[in-house]
C-alpha positions in Angstrom: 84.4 67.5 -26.4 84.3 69.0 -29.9 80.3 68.9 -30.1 80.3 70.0 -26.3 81.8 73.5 -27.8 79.8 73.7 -31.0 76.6 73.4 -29.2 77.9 76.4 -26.8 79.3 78.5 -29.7 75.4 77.9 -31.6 73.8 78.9 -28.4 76.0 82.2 -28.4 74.6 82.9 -32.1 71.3 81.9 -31.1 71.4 84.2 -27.6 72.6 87.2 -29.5 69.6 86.7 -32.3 66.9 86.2 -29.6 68.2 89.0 -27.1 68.1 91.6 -30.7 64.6 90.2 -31.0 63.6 90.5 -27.8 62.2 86.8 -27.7 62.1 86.0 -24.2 64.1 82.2 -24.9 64.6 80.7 -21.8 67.8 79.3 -21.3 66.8 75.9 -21.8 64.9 76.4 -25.1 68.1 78.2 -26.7 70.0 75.2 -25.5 67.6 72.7 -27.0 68.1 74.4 -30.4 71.6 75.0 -30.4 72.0 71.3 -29.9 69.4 70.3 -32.4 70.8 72.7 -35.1 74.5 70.9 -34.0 73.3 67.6 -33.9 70.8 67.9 -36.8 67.9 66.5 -35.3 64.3 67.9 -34.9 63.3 69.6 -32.2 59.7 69.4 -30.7 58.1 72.3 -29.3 54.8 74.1 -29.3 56.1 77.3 -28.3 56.0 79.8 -31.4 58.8 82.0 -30.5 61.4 78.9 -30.9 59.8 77.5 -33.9 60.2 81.2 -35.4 64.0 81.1 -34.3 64.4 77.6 -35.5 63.1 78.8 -38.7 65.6 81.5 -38.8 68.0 79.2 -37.8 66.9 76.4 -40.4 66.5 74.1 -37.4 63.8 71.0 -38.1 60.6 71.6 -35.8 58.0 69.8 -35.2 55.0 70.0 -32.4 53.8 67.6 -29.9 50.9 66.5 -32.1 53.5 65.9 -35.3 55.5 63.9 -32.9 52.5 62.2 -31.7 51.6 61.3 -36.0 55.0 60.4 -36.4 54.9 57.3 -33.8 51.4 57.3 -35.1 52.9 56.1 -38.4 56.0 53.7 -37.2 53.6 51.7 -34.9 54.3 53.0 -32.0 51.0 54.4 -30.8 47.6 54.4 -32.8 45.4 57.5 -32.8 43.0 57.0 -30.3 45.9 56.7 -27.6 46.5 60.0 -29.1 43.0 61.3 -29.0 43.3 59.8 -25.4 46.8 62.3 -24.7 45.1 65.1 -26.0 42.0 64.4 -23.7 43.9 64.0 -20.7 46.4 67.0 -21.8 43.1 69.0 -22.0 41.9 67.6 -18.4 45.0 68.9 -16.9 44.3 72.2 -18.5 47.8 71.4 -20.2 46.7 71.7 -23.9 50.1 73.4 -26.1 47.4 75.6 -27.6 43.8 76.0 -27.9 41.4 73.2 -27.9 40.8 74.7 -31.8 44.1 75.4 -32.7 44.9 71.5 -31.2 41.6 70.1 -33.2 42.4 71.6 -36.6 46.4 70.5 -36.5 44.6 67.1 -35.5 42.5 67.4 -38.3 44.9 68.2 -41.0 47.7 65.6 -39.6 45.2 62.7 -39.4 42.5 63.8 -41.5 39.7 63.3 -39.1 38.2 64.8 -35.9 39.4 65.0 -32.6 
């Protein structure tokens, strides 16, 4: 129960930051970082205005495509499967960013083109 209620007391610090900022968190994204901060792991997101709080909030972050390089380098996928996510992430018109933005983090994580 004890992490149940340091989770909810984070969230409270992180709701009073975000609603001073005028962020526009939803509740699920405070939640995800209040338990990430709690339970010290990284959280993966894409959306800038909870990688600026986790920054405030020294709370690990990483995107969708450093998640993707991370299984890239424990064996877990290779990176054409990930070229192959992106493409279809693209076809469903569901890219995190824009196609540059995407190929230039793909470009500095694996050091080659998309």
């Amino acid at each position: 129960m004890e992490i149940y209620e340091s989770i909810s007391e984070t969230y409270d610090h992180i709701f009073e930051y975000e609603k001073a900022n005028g962020l526009g968190l939803s509740l699920e994204d405070k939640y995800c970082l209040a338990a990430a901060l709690e339970l010290e792991i990284t959280c993966v997101t894409d959306e800038y205005a909870m990688q600026n709080v986790a920054n405030e909030f020294d709370i690990n972050v990483i995107t969708t495509i450093g998640l993707m390089k991370l299984m890239v380098e424990n064996g877990f996928i290779d990176v054409n499967q990930v070229r192959a996510i992106l493409s279809y992430l693209e076809f469903e018109n569901d890219l995190p960013y824009s196609k540059k933005k995407v190929e230039q983090e793909f470009k500095l994580l694996f050091d080659e083109e998309l």
